[in-house]
C-alpha positions, 0 to 999 in steps of 0.5 A: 426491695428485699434482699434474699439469704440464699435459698434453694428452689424445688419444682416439679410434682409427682403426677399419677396418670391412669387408673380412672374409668369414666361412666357417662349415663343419660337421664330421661329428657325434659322437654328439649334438655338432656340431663348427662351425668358422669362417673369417676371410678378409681382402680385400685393401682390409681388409689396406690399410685396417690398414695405414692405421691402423696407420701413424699409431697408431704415430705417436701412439704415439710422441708419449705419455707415457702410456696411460690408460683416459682416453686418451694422455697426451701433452706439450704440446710435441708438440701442433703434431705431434698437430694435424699426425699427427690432421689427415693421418689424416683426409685419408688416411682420406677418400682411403683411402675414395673408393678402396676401397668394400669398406673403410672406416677411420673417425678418431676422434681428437681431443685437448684439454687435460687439465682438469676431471673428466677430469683428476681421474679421471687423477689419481685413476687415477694415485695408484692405479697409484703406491700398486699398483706399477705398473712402468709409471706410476712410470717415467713419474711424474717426466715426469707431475708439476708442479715444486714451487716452492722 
């Protein structure tokens, strides 16, 4: 098993809700099927609320290690720039939600240390993609693991 350096764990997402018209149209019937078609049709406040949610995925994108089906793995370096990207998503989203009433982009972002069961499942997850091959882990490993002192 690997040995973690200490890490920081951010979960969550920024979800936009609301702002889609679904249009259903029926086509003619052949024989005893029935053809049924939908249409999405995105308003301009969903169109603007992605924008907002794309804006700072992208951010926190760009701050991880790694991705986990636990959550982005993220160097403890960076955590001030985390609060920082976490806490300005949040105003932006209330601000985003005054103005538009037909969208609304929720934060649900948080981050904490990585300790406890959830560190043991990454680690467990980890020695798995590493004995599989994962392309994608081992070229991370050496930014993951603890130094080994001599």
């Amino acid at each position: 098993m690997v040995e973690l350096r200490p890490l920081i764990v951010v979960t969550g997402t920024l979800r936009v809700e609301g702002g889609l018209k679904r249009a259903r149209t029926k086509a003619k019937a052949k024989g005893s099927q029935i053809m049924v078609t939908e249409s999405l049709n995105i308003g301009e406040d969903r169109r603007a609320g992605n924008v907002v949610a794309a804006r700072y995925l992208r951010k926190l994108a760009g701050l991880k290690i790694l991705h986990t089906p636990f959550g982005s793995l993220v160097d403890p370096k960076n955590l001030d720039r985390v609060k920082d990207t976490i806490s300005q998503a949040m105003i932006d989203c209330q601000a985003f939600n005054r103005a538009h009433e037909k969208c609304k982009v929720m934060n649900t972002m948080i981050w904490e240390h990585l300790r406890g069961q959830r560190l043991d499942a990454i680690i467990a997850w980890v020695d798995r993609r590493v004995r599989e091959g994962d392309d994608s882990v081992t070229a991370v490993l050496s930014s993951l693991i603890a130094e080994q002192a001599a």
